[in-house]
N, C-alpha and C positions, 0 to 999 in steps of 0.2 A: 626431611625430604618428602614424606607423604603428603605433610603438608602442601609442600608448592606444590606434588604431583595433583591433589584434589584443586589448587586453583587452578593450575595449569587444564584441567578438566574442563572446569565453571568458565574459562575464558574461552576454549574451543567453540564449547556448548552457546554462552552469549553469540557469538562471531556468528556460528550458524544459524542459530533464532532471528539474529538480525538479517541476513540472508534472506530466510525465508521469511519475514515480515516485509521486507523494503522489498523485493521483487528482484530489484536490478543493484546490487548493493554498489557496485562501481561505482564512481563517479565519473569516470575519464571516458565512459562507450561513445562511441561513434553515434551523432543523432542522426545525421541525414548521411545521402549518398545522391550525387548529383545533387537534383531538387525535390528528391524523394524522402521525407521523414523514415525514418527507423522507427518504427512505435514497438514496446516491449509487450507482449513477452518474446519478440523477436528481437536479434542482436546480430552482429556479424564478431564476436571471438565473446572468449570464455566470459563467464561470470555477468554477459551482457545477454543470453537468451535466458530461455526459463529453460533449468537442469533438466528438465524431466523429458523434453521434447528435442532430442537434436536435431530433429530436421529443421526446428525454428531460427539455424544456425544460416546468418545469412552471408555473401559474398558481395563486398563492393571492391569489381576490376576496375583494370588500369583505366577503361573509360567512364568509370563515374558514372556504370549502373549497376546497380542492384540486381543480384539474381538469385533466384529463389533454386534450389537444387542445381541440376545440372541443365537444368531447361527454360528455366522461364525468367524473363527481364520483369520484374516487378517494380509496376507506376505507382502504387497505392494500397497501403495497410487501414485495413478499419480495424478497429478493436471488438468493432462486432461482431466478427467471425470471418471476415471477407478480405481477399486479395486479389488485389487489380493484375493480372500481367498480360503482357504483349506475348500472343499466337501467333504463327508461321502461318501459313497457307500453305495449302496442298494446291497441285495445278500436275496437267499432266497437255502436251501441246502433240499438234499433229500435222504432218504435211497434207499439201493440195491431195496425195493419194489416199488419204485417211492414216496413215499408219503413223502409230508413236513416237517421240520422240525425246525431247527434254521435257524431264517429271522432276517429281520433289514430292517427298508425303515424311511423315515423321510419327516415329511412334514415343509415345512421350508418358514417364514415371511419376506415379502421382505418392508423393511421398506424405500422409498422413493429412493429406487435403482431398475434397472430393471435387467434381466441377456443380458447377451451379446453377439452378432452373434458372437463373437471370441472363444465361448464353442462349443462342440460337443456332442449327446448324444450317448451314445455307448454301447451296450448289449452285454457280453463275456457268453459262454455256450454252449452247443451243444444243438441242438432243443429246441430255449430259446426263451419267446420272454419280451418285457419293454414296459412300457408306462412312458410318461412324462406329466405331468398334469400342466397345471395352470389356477388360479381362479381368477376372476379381474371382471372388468367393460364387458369384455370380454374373457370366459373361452375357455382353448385350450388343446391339446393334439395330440401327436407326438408319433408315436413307432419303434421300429424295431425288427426283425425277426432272428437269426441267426442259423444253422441247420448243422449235420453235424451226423452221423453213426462212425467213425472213427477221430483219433485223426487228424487234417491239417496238411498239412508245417507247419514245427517247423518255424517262423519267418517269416510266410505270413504276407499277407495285410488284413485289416480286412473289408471285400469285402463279406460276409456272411454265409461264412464256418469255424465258432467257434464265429462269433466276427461280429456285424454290426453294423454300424456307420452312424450316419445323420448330418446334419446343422441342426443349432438353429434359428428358428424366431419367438418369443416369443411374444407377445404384451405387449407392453411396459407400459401399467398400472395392469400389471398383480399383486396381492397382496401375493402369495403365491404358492409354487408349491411343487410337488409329485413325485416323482419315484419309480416303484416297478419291480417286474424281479419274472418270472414265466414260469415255463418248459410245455413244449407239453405235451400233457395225451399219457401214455402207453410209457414211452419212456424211459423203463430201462437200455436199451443196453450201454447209455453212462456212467451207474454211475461209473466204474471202471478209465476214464479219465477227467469225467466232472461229479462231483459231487453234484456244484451248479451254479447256475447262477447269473450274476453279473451285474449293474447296475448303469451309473455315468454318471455328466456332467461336463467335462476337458475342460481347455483351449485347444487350436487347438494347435498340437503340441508335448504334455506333454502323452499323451500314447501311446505306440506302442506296436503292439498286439504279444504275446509272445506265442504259441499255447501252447507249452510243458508248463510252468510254469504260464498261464494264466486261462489254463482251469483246474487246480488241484486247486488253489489256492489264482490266481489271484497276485502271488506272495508276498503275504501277505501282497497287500498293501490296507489299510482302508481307505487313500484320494487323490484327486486329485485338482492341483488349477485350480480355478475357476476364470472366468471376470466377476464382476457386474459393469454395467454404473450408477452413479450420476451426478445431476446436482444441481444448486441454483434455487428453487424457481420453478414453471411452466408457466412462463411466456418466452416468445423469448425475446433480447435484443432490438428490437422497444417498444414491449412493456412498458416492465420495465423502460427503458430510463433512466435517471440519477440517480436513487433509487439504481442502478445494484451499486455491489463491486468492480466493473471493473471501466475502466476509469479513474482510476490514479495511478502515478509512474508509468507511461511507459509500461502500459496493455494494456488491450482491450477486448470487450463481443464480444461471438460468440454463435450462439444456440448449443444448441447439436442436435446429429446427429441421436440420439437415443432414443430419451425422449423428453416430456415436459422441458421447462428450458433451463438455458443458462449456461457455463462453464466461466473462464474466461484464457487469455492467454498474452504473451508478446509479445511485440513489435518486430518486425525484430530489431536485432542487440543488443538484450538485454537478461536478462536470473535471475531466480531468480524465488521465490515461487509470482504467478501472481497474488494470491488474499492477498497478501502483499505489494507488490512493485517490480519493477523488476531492475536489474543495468544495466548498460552499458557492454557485453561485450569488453574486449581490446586482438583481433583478432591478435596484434602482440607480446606477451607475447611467451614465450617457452613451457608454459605450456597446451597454447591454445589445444580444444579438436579439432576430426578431424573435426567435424561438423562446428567448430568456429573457423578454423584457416584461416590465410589469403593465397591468392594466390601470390601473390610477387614474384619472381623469386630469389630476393635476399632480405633476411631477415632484411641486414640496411634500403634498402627504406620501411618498413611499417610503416604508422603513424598513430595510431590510433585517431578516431574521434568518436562522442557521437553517438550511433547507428549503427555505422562502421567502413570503414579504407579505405585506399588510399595507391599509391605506387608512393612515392618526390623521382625523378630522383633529382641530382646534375646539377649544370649549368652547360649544351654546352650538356645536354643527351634529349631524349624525349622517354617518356613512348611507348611501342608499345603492347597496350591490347592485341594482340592474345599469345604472348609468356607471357606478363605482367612483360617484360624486359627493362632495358634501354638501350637504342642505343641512339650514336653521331648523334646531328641533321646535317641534308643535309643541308648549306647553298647555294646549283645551284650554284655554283662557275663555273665559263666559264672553259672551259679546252682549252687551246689554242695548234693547233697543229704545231708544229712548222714548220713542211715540208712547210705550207705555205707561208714561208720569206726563202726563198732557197737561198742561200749564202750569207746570213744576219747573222753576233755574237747575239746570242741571251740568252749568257750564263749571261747578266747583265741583264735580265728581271726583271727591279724590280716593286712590285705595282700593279703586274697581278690580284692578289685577292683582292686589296682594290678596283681599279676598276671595277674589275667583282661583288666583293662585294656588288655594291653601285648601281647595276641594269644598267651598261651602257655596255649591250651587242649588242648594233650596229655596222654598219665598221666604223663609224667612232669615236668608243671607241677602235675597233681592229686599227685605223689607229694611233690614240693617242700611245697604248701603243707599236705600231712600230717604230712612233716619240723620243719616252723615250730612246726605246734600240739605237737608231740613236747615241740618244746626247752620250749617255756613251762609245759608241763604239769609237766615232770620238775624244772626253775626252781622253780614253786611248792613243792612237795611237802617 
């Protein structure tokens, strides 16, 4: 009985190495949700996130999205540390008398992610101004001002005449944060083009301020996507040191750059989900992207090699890295000028190139092969 008791061990033990080798040991997890990929070490049920992390525990509802905690619809998983999700807007409206009316603001739990200098906050409205709130180990707050008697250029910049825009530098143990939007006192003049005011943190990029259809209505759009950074763990990769989920199949740990904790990534010349395993790029395929294709001049010479590729000239070629061409190698062949032997036949030179060939470019290898055309000349005659 001890005996099976010690296999019965060794087979626990196996089960779990492999586990923590393969990353996602299931086979059956869920890949996508709508049109959303599921990338690991996030999952939506057991044995499909990485153990260590349950917030990385994801939810795909009856409508076929994705959502990340209790708050946020996620478009998009990098493996580099990054999630794409769709924000709410804050907005807060007001009658012809100025006084408030229908609002919305939300205060939203940041569960083991932080938000990302890649967002912006940005207040639309005439005489309007926002705050950005967060609460942590370290509490912060960010606002802006936007002001304006008359409607702007239809299709300004949002510079702070309808519309003002800041960078994001959040502290990155922040647990939670807040956004609200609220008009100057007395400032009826604008209700007829700016009604209410409006309140969001977007990726960089994703809104452009629209004067005519921003300050009516914002053009009836309710979200914006948003960057939150993740990481594994809050420890840097000295730390952790061989515990990390990096360091095999062709990865590698790197801290992140925005948080506690470390991410993980692939190897140069390889590609593939990093907290998996990663494969060998093959750089001379047709298919290869632009990022991963090779430079070659001519597509027969690439050969691919584990990590990368190289460019096999043919014999009698040599590569020449600045074109990444192949050229006929220069064997220094003597060039013999002939005006030198001035009324000498020298149409039977023969053996000029195996001599020159064979490195005897002295005179007295030029006297030699003077000697040659001698004999054949005086042969003929």
């Amino acid at each position: 009985m001890k005996v099976h008791g010690v296999f019965l061990v060794a087979v626990f033990f196996y089960l779990a190495y492999t586990q923590l080798v393969d990353g996602q040991p299931r086979k059956d997890c869920q890949t996508s949700c709508g049109n959303v990929a599921i990338e690991y070490p996030f999952g939506t049920s057991q044995d499909c996130y990485y153990a260590d992390e349950r917030n990385f525990k994801l939810t795909c509802n009856e409508k076929e999205k994705l959502v990340f905690g209790n708050n946020f619809e996620v478009i998009d998983i990098s493996t580099s540390g990054e999630l794409r999700v769709m924000n709410n807007i804050s907005y807060t409206c007001y009658d012809s008398q100025g006084n408030s009316g229908d609002e919305d603001y939300y205060t939203y739990t940041l569960t083991n992610v932080s938000l990302s200098h890649k967002n912006k906050f940005t207040i639309v409205g005439c005489n309007a101004y926002a705050y950005l709130s967060t609460y942590g180990i370290q509490n912060y707050s960010t606002g802006c001002i936007s002001g304006c008697d008359s409607p702007p250029a239809t299709n300004g910049e949002c510079n702070g005449a309808g519309c003002c825009s800041t960078d994001v530098s959040v502290p990155s143990d922040s647990k939670k944060f807040r956004i609200r939007s609220f008009r100057l006192q007395n400032m009826t003049s604008v209700y007829d083009f700016s009604p209410c005011t409006y309140a969001f943190l977007a990726e960089n990029g994703t809104f452009h301020f629209d004067a005519l259809g921003d300050l009516k209505n914002l053009r009836n759009v309710s979200q914006f996507p948003m960057v939150l950074d993740w990481s594994i763990g809050n420890q840097t990769c000295e730390q952790v040191g061989n515990a990390s989920i990096c360091g095999m199949n062709n990865n590698t740990c790197f801290d992140s750059s925005s948080r506690t904790g470390y991410n993980c990534k692939c190897l140069e010349g390889f590609e593939g989900n990093p907290y998996l395993g990663c494969q060998d790029i093959d750089e001379c395929t047709t298919n290869s992207t632009t990022i991963h294709k090779h430079n070659c001049s001519d597509p027969s010479t690439c050969r691919n090699m584990v990590g990368g590729f190289y460019c096999k000239c043919r014999s009698g070629y040599r590569l020449d890295t600045t074109t990444m061409s192949c050229k006929r190698k220069d064997f220094g062949w003597a060039t013999i000028l002939l005006d030198q032997y001035p009324g000498e036949e020298t149409e039977n030179l023969v053996g000029v190139g195996i001599l020159s060939a064979q490195g005897d470019t002295s005179s007295s290898g030029y006297d030699s092969i003077k000697n040659v055309a001698s004999m054949h000349n005086e042969a003929g005659r």
